[in-house]
C-alpha positions as CSV (number, residue, x, y, z in Angstrom):
1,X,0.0,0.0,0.0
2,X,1.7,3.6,-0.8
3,X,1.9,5.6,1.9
4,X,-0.8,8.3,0.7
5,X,-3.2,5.0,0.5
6,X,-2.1,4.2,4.2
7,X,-2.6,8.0,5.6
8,X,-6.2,7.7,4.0
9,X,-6.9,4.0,5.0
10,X,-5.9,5.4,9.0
11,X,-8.0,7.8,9.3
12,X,-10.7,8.1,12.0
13,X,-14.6,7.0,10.1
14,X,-16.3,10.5,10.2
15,X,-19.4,9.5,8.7
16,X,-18.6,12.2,5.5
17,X,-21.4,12.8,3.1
18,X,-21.9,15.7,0.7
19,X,-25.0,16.8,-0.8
20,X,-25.8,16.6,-4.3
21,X,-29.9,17.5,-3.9
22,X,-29.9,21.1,-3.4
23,X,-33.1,22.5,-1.8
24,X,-35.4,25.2,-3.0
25,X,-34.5,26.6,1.0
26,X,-32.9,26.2,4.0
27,X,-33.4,28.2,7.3
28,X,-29.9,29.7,8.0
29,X,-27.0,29.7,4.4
30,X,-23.7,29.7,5.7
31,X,-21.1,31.0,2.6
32,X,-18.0,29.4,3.0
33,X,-16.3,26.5,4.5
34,X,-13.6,28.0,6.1
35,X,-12.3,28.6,9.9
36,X,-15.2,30.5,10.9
37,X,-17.8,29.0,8.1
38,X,-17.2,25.1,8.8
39,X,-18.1,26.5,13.3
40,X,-21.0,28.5,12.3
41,X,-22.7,25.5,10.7
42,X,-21.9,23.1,13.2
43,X,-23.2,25.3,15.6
44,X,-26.0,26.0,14.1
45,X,-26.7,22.1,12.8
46,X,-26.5,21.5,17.0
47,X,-30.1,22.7,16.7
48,X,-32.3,19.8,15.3
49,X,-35.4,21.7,14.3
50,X,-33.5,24.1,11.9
51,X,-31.7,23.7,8.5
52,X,-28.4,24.6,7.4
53,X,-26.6,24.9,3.9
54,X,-23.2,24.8,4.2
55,X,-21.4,26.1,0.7
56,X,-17.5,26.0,0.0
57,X,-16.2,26.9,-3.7
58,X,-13.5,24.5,-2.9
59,X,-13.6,20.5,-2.9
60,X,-13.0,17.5,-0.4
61,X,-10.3,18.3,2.4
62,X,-9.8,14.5,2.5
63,X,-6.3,14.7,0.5
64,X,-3.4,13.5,1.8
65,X,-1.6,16.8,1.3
66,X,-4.0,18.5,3.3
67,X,-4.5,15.6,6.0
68,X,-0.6,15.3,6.2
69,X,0.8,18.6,8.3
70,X,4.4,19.0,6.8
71,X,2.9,19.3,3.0
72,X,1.0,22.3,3.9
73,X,3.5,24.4,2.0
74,X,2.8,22.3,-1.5
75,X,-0.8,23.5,-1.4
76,X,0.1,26.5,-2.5
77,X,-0.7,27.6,-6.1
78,X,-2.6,24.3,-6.2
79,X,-6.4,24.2,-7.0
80,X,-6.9,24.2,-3.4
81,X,-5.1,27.9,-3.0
82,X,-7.6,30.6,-4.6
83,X,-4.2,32.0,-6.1
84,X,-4.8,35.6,-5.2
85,X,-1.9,38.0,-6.0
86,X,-1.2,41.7,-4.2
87,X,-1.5,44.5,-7.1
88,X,1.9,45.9,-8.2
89,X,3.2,48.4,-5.6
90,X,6.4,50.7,-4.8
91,X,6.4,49.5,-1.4
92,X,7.8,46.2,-2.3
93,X,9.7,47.5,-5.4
94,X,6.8,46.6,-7.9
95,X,6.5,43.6,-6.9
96,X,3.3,41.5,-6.5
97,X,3.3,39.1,-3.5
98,X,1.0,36.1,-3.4
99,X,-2.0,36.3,-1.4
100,X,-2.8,32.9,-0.7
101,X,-6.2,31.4,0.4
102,X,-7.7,28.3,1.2
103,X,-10.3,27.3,-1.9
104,X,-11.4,24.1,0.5
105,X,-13.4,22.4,2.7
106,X,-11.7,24.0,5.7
107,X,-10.7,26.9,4.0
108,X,-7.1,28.5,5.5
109,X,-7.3,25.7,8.4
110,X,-6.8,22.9,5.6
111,X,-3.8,24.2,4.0
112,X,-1.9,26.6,6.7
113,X,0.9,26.0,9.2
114,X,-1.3,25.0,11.8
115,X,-0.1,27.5,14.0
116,X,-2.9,27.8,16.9
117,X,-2.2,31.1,18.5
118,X,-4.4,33.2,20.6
119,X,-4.3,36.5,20.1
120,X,-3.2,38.7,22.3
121,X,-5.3,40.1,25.7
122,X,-5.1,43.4,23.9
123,X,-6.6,42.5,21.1
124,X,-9.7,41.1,22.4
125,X,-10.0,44.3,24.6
126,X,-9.6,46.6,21.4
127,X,-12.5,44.3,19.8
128,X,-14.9,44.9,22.3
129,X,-14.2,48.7,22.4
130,X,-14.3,49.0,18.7
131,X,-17.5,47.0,19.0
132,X,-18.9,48.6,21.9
133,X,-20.0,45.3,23.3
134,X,-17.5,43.2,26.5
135,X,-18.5,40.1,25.0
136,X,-15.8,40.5,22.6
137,X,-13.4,41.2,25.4
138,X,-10.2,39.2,26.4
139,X,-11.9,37.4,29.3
140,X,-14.9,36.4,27.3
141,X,-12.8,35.1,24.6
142,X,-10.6,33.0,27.1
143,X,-13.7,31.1,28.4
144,X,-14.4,30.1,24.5
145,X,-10.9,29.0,24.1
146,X,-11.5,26.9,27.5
147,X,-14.4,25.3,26.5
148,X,-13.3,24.4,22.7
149,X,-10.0,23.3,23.6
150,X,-8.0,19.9,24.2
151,X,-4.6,21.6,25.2
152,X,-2.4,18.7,25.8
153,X,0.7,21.0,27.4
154,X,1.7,22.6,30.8
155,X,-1.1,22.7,33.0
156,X,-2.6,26.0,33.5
157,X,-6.6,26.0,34.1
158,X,-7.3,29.7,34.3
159,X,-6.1,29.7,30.5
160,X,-6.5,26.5,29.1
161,X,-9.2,24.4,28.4
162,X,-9.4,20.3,28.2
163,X,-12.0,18.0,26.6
164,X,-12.8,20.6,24.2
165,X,-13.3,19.7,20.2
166,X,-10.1,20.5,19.2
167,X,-6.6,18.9,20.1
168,X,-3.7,21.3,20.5
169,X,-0.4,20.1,21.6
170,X,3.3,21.4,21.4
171,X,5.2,20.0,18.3
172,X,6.5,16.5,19.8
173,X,10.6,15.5,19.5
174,X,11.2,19.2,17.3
175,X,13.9,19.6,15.1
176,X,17.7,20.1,17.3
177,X,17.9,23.7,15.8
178,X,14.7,24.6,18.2
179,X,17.0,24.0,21.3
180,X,19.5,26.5,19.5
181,X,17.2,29.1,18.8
182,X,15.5,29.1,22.0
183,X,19.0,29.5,23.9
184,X,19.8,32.1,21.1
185,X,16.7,34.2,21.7
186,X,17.4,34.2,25.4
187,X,20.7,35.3,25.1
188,X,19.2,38.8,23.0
189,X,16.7,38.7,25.9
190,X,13.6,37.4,25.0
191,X,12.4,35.3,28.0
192,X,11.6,31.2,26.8
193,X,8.2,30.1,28.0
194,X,6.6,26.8,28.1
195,X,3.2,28.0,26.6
196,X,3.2,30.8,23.6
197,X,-0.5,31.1,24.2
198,X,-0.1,31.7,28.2
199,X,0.6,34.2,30.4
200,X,3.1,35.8,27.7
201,X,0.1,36.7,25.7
202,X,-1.0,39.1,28.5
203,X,2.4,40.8,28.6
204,X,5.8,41.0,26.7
205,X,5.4,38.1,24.8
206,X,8.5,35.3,24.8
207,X,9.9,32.4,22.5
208,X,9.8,29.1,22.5
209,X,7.8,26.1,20.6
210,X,3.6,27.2,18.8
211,X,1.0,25.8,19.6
212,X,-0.1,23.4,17.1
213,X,-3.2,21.6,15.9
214,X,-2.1,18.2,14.7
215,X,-3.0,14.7,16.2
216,X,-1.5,11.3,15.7
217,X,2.3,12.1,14.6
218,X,1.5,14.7,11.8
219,X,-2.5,14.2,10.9
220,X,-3.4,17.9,10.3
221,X,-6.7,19.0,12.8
222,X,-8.6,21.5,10.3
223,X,-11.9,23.1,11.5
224,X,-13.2,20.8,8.8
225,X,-12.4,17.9,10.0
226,X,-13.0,18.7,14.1
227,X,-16.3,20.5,13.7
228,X,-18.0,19.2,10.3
229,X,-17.3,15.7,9.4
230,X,-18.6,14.2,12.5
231,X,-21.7,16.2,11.6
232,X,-22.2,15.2,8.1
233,X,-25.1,12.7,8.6
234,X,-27.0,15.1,10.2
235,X,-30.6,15.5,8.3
236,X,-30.3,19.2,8.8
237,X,-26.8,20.1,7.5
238,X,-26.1,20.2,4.1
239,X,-22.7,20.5,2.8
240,X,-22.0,21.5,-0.5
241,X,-18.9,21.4,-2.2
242,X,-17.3,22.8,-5.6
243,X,-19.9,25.9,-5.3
244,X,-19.1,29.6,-6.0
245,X,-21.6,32.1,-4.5
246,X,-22.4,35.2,-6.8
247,X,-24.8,37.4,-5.5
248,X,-26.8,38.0,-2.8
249,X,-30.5,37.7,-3.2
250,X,-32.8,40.6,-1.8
251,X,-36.4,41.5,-0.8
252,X,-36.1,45.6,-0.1
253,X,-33.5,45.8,2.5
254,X,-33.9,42.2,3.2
255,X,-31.5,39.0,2.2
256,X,-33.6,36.0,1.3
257,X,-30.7,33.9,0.1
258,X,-28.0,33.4,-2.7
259,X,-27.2,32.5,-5.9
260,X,-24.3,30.4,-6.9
261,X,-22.9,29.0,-10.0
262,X,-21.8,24.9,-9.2
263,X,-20.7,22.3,-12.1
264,X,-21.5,25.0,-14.5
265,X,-25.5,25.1,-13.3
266,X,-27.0,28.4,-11.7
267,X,-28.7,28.0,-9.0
268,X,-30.7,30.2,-6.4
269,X,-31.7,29.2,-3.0
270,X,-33.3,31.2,-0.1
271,X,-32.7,31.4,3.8
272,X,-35.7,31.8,5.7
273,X,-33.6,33.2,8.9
274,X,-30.5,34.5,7.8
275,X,-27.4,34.4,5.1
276,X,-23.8,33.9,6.8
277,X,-20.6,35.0,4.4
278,X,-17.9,33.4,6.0
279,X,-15.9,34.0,2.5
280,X,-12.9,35.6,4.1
281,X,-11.2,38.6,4.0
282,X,-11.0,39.2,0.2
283,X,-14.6,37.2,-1.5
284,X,-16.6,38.7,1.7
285,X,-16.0,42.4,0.6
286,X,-16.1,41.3,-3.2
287,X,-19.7,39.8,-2.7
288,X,-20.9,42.3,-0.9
289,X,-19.4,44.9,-4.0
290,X,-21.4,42.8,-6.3
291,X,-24.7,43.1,-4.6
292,X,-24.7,46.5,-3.9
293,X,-23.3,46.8,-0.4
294,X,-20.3,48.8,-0.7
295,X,-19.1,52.8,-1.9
296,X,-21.6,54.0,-4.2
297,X,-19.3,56.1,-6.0
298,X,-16.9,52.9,-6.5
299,X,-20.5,50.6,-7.0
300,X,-21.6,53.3,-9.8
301,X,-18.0,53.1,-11.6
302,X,-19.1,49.2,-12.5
303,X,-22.7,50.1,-12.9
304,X,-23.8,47.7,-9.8
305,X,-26.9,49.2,-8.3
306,X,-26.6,50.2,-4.6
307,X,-28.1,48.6,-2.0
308,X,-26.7,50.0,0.4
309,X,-23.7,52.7,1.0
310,X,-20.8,51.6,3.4
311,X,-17.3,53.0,2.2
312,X,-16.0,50.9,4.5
313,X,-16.2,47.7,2.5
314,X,-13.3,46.6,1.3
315,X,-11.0,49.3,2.9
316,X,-8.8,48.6,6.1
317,X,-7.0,45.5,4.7
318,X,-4.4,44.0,7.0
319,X,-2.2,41.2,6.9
320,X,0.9,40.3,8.6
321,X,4.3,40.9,6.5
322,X,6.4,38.2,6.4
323,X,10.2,38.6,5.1
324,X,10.9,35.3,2.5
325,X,14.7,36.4,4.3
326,X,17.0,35.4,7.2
327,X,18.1,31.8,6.0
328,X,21.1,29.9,7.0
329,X,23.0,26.4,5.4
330,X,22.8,23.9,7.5
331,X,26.4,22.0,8.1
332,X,24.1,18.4,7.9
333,X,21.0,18.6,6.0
334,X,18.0,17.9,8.4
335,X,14.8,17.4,7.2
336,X,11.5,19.3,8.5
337,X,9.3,18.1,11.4
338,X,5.8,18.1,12.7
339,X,4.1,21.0,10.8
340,X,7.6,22.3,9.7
341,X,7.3,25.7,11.7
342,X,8.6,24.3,15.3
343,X,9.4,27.7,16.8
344,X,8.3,31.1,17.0
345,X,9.3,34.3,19.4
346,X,6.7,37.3,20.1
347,X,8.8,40.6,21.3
348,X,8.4,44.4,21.2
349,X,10.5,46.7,18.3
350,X,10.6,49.2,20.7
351,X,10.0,48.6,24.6
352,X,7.9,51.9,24.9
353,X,5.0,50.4,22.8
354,X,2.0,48.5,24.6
355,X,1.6,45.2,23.1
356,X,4.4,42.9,21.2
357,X,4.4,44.1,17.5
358,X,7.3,41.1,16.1
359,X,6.4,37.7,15.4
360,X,9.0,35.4,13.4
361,X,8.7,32.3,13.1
362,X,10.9,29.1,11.8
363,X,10.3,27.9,8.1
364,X,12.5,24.6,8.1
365,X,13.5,25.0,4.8
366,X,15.2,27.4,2.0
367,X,12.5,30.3,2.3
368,X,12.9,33.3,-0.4
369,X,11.0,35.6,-1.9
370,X,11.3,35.2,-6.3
371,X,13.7,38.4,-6.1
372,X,15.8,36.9,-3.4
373,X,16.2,33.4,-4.2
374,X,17.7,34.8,-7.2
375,X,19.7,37.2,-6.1
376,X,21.4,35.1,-3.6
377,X,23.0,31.9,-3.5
378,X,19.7,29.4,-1.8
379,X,21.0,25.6,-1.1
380,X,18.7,23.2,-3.1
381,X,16.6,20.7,-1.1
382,X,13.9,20.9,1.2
383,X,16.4,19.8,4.5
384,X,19.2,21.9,3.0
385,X,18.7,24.8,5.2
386,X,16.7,26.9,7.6
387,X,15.1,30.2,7.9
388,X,14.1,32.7,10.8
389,X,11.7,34.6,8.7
390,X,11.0,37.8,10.4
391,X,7.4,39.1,10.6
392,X,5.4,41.9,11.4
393,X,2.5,41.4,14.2
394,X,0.8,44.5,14.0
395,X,1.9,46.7,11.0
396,X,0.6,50.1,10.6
397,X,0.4,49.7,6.4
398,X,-3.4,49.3,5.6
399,X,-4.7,48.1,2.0
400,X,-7.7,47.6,0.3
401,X,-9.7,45.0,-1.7
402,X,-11.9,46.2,-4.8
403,X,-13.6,45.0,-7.7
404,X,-11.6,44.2,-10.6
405,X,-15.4,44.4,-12.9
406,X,-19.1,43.2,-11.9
407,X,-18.0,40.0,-13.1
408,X,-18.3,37.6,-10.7
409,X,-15.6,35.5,-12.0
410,X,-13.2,37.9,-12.0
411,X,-10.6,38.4,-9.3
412,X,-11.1,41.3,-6.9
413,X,-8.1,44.0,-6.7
414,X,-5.8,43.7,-3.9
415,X,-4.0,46.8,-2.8
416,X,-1.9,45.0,0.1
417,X,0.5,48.3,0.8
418,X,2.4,46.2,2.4
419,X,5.2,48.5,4.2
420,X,3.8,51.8,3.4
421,X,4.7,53.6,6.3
422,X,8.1,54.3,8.3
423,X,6.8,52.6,11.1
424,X,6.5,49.3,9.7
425,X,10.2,49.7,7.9
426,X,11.6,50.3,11.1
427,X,10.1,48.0,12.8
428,X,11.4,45.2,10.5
429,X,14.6,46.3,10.1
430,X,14.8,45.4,14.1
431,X,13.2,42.2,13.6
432,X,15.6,41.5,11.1
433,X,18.3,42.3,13.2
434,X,17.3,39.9,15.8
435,X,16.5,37.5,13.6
436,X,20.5,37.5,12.7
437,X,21.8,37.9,15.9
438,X,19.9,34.6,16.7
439,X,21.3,32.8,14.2
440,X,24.4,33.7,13.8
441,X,24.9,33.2,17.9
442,X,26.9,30.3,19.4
443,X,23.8,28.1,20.1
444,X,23.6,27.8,16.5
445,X,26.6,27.5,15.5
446,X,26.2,23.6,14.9
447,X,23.4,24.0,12.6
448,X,24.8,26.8,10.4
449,X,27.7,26.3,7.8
450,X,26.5,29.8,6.5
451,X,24.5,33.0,6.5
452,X,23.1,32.5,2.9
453,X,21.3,35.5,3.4
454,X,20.7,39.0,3.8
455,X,24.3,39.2,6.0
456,X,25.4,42.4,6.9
457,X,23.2,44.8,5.0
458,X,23.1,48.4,6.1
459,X,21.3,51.4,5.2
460,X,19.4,51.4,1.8
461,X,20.4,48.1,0.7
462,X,18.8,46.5,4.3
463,X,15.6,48.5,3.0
464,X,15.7,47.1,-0.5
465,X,16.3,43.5,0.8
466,X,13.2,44.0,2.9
467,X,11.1,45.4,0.3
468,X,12.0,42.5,-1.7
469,X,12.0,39.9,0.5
470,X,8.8,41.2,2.0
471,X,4.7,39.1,1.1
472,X,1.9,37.6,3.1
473,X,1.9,35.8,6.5
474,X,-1.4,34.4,4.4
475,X,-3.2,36.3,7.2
476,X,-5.8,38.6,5.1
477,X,-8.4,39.9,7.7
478,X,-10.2,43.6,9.1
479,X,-12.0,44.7,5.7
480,X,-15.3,44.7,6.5
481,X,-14.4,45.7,10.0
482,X,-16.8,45.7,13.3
483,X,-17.4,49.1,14.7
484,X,-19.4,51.9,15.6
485,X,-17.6,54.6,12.9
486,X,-18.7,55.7,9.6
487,X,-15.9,52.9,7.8
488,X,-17.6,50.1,9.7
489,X,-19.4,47.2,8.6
490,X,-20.9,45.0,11.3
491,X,-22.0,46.1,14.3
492,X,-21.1,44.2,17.6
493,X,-23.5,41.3,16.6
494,X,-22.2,41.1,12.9
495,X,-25.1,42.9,11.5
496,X,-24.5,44.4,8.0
497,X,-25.0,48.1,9.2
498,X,-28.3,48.9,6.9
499,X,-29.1,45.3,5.8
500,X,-31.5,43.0,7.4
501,X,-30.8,38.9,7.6
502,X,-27.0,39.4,6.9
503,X,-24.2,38.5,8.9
504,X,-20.3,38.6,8.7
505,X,-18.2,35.6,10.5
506,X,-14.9,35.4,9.7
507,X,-11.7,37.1,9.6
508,X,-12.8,40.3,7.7
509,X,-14.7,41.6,11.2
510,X,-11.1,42.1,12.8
511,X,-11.4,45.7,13.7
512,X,-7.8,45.2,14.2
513,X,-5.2,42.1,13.2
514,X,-4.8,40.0,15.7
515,X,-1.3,39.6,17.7
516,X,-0.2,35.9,16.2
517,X,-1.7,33.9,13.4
518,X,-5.2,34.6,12.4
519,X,-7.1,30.7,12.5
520,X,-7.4,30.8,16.4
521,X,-8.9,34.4,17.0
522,X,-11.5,33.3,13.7
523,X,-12.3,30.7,15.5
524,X,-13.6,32.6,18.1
525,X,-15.6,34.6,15.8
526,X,-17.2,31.9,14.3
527,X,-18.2,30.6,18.2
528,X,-19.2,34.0,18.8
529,X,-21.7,34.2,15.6
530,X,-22.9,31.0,16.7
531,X,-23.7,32.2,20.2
532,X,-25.1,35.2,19.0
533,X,-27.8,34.1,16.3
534,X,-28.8,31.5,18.4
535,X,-29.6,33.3,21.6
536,X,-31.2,36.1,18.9
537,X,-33.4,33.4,17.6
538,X,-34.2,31.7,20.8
539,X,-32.1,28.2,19.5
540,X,-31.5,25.7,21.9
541,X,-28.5,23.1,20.4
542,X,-28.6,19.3,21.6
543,X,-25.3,17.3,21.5
């Protein structure tokens, strides 16, 4: 048996069945199968007496490259990566980074890292001001994580939750470079701590080994796979697959359901309660653009009738900048472990600001960008070298996301601006120089045979490395932010300002990015939609 045939053949029976009859209605449409999408619709299916439509563009999230956690990487520009590109821009010398995106059962969950990190304390706390509501606060958030985790690491019950859906553990027998790293980012002082999702995300931050959502050796735990499949053979949730939504169906002010194009057959189905996009951070605002909800001026320029006027669609784009940079030849090639990212530090650029604003993290691997794996002399092999990316946990730069045409089929515009301001530059030229001075310390010594790259860069030429170097932590979140202000979208319970039976779950709500990678703090937003429609509709969920 091959071993993609044995990886298969092991996994646990979760009862999965698509759909292939499509109703002429369900009670609640949830748009999009991704980190927040696949925990609405569970949540929602808890409820016996309603129905739920589940619809991803994507296909099956039972591949091995997507159930094994070290290929996440290979995903990329596949058919399960919706291949979004930035739009050329002077801040990264013309360049145009890719965007990627989970086009899958599972959405970003199936295909990432699986990093699982919080968030931190302040962000939850900005959230609920922005919102105007404490339920989004940092205290409500932690009793979610309690109750939805399985955290199999140090003990610590005011933070960490057990018998919860979803199994997070520490990466198990890590790479020998990890031990060197750790010792290295001590030595620049940045404290180690047994749990990057503790007490360190209430305070300064710390290094040591992520959080990590993978069970059984390397068996990835997506959101599709912990909160759908055992739900699949449930009469009231429908899951359908290979489906792209186009439009949003109205009554006056009113969503009754959606249209979507699947196999090359329209179709057009209505919600009797409510419609759920859960499309991310770049289809959300592009759906709502293309039925109406958006800038009227920009809605007029593509002759799209306006629903309603909210110039806050689509603006506010954030994303963590990650540097393809900071790699190092290893003296014996070693090859990569667990989900192939087995360390991570969270520190301050500057010790007067509030909350950490640097988040590198290991890619165990060769790792540049396609103007600096050219320029510079990268090893060949995957277990040829290493790299201490450095990354940017909350830039200042802010993009935007607009309509390419009022075809649905065509790709919306990404304006990333990724390192438009002087903040951010500074900010990463630090984080770059602590990213060298960890790995060219002692502890590392016996896992480096060379700097491959930047070296010692000063001035300008740092800047241009950067700026070429620099793309996506594929972290694309806050533009159809939640807020009170004339550029928000949602309100605190994640009303479309001006639209009845519409809700936003999913990353695009951030008012702000969150401190640490995106899936965890989605998650939560998914719970949170849950929690909320069903106490608005008087839902009562059995196990």
């Amino acid at each position: 048996m091959s071993t993609d045939a044995t990886m298969l053949a092991g996994l646990k029976v979760d009862r999965e069945v698509f759909t292939e009859q499509v109703r002429s209605s369900y009670d609640f449409i949830v748009c999009g199968g991704g980190s927040a999408g696949c925990v609405v619709a569970r949540r929602l299916a808890e409820v016996p007496e309603v129905s739920v439509l589940l619809i991803e563009a994507g296909g099956s999230d039972r591949v091995p490259s997507v159930i094994d956690s070290t290929q996440w990487m290979w995903n990329i520009g596949t058919e399960r990566d919706w291949g979004f590109r930035a739009a050329p821009s002077p801040t990264v010398n013309g360049r145009t980074p890719l965007l990627p995106m989970g086009k899958v059962l599972g959405g970003g969950s199936s295909i990432n890292g699986s990093v699982w990190a919080r968030g931190h304390k302040h962000d939850f706390d900005r959230w609920a001001e922005a919102a105007g509501d404490p339920a989004w606060n940092y205290e409500s958030a932690l009793a979610i994580y309690r109750r939805v985790e399985d955290w199999q690491g140090p003990k610590d019950t005011h933070r960490r939750g057990s018998g919860g859906l979803l199994n997070i553990l520490q990466p198990e027998n890590p790479i020998p470079l990890v031990a060197g790293l750790i010792e290295g980012a001590v030595g620049i002082g940045i404290p180690y701590v047994e749990d990057m999702n503790g007490a360190a995300m209430e305070g300064e931050g710390g290094c040591g080994l992520p959080n990590v959502l993978v069970q059984d050796g390397n068996q990835r735990v997506s959101m599709a796979a912990t909160y759908i499949h055992p739900y699949m053979d449930r009469p009231n949730l429908a899951v359908l697959l290979c489906a792209e939504v186009t439009k949003l169906e109205f009554v006056g002010k009113r969503v009754t359901g959606v249209s979507f194009l699947r196999r090359g057959r329209h179709y057009t189905v209505s919600a009797d309660k409510e419609v759920v996009l859960s499309l991310g951070a770049i289809n959300t605002p592009k759906l709502l653009m293309l039925s109406g909800i958006g800038d009227a001026a920009e809605l007029h320029a593509h002759g799209i009738n306006v629903m309603q006027h909210l110039p806050g669609v689509g603006k506010n784009f954030q994303d963590h900048i990650l540097l393809a940079g900071c790699c190092w030849e290893y003296i014996t090639p070693e090859p990569p472990r667990n989900n192939a990212a087995e360390f991570v530090f969270i520190a301050k650029s500057d010790p007067s600001l509030k909350t950490p604003d640097l988040m590198p993290v290991l890619e165990e691997t060769p790792f540049g960008s396609e103007v600096t794996a050219s320029q510079f002399d990268l090893p060949v092999g995957t277990a040829s070298a290493w790299t201490l990316a450095p990354g940017l946990a909350r830039p200042d730069s802010r993009g935007r996301v607009r309509l390419a045409s009022s075809n649905p089929f065509d790709k919306a515009i990404i304006e990333a601006n990724f390192l438009a301001t002087e903040t951010d530059m500074k900010a990463m030229l630090r984080c770059v120089e602590m990213c060298r001075e960890i790995g060219n310390s002692i502890a590392c010594a016996p896992y480096r045979k060379r700097e491959v790259m930047p070296g010692p860069l000063k001035g300008a030429e740092m800047e241009n490395f950067i700026r070429n170097a620099a793309g996506t932590y594929f972290h694309q979140s806050c533009t159809c932010k939640m807020g009170r202000d004339e550029m928000s979208v949602v309100d605190g319970a994640l009303r479309v300002y001006g639209i009845d039976g519409l809700r936003i779950a999913d990353a695009s709500i951030m008012p702000d990015i969150s401190t640490g990678n995106t899936m965890a703090p989605t998650v939560i937003i998914g719970e949170r939609a849950g929690e909320i429609i069903k106490a608005h509709y008087g839902l009562a969920a059995v196990a």
